[in-house]
C-alpha positions as CSV (number, residue, x, y, z in Angstrom):
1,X,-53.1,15.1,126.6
2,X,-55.6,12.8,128.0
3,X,-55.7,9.6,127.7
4,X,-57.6,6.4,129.6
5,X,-56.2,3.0,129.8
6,X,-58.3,-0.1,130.7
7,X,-56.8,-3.9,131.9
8,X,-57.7,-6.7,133.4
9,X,-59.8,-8.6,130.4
10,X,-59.4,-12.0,130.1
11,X,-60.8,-15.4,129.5
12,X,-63.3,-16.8,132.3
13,X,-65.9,-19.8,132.9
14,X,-69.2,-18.6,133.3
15,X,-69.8,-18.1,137.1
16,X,-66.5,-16.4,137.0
17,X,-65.2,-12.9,138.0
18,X,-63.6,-10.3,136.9
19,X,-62.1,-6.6,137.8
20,X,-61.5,-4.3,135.1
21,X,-59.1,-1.4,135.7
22,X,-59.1,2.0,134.3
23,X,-56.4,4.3,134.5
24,X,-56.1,8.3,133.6
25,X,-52.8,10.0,132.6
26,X,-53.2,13.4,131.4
27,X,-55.5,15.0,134.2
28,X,-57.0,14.5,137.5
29,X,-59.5,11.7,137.3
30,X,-61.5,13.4,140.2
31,X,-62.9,16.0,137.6
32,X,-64.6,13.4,135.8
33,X,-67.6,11.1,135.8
34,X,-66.2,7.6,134.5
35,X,-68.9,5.0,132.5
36,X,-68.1,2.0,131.1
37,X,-69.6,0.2,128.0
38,X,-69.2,-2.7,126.4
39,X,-69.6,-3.9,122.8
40,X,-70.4,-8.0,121.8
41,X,-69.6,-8.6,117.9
42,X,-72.3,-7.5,115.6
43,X,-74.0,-5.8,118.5
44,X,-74.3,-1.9,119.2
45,X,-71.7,-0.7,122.1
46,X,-73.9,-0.1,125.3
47,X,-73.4,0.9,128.8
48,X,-72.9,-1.0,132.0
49,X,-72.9,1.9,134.2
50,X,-71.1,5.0,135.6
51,X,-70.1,6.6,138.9
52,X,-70.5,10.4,139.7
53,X,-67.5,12.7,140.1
54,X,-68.2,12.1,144.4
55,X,-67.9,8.2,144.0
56,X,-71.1,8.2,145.8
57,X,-73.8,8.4,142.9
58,X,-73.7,4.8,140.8
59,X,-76.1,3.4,138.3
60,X,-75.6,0.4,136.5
61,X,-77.2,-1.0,133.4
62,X,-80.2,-3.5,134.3
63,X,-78.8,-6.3,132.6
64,X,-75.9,-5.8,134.7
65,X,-77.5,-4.8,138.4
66,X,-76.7,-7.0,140.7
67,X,-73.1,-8.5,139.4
68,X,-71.4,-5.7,139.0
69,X,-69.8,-3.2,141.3
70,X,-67.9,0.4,140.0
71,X,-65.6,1.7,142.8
72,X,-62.9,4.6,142.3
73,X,-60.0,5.7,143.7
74,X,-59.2,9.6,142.7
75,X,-55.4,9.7,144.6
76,X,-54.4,7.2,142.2
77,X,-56.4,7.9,139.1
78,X,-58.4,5.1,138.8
79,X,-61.3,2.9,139.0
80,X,-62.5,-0.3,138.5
81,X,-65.3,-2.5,137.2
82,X,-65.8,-5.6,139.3
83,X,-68.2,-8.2,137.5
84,X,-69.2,-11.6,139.1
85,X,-71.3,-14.2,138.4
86,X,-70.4,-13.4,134.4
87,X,-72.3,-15.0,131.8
88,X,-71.6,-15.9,128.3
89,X,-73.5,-12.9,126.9
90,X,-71.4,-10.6,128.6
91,X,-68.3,-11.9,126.3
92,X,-67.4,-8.5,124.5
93,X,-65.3,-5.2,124.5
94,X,-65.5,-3.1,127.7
95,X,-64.4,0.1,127.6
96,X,-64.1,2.9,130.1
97,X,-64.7,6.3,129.1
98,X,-64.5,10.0,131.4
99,X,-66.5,13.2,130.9
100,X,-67.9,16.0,132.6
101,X,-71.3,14.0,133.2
102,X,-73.0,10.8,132.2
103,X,-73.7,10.8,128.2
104,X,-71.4,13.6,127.9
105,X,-68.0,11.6,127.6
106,X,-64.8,13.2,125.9
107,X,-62.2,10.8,125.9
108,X,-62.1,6.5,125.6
109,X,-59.8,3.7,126.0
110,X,-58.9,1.2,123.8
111,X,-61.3,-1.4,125.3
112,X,-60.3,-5.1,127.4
113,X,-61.6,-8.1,126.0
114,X,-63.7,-9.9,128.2
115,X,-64.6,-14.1,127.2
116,X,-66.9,-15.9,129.0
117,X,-67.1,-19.5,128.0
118,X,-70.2,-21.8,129.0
């Protein structure tokens, strides 16, 4: 069974930064293109970006370009969502999500909590 773990959510000052980490147990990550969203309270979950199956195609939301970075790292399973310069309005949920392409994703993670206080 697949199954994909994020971390690394906390608590931060605006200006801060933060890397997210997400982790795949159940099958190779390498098979899959990994997005992450995020969802704020009362707001609709949207995306940050995703990286292609190679690592080499990336495209990040525009309200994120610029601050944030996805890497990956298919020989251990993971990758990871590096935000700087965070702002309060990017307090909410992120959560990473795998499929066979971008908009086509079959399995979730719980979600991190990320706080950004002014």
């Amino acid at each position: 069974q697949v199954q994909v773990v994020e971390s690394g959510g906390g608590s931060v000052q605006a200006g801060g930064s933060l890397r997210l980490s997400c982790i795949c147990f159940g099958d190779t990550l390498s098979n899959f293109v990994v997005g992450w969203f995020r969802q704020a309270p009362g707001k609709e979950r949207e995306s940050v970006g995703f990286i292609g199956v190679s690592g080499i195609f990336k495209s990040y939301a525009d309200s994120m370009k610029g601050r944030v970075t996805i890497s990956r790292d298919d020989a251990a399973n993971t990758v990871w969502l590096q935000m700087n310069s965070l702002k309060p309005e990017d307090t909410a949920v992120y959560y990473c999500t795998i499929g066979p392409r971008d908009r086509e994703y079959d399995w979730w993670g719980q979600g991190t909590q990320v706080a950004v206080s002014s």
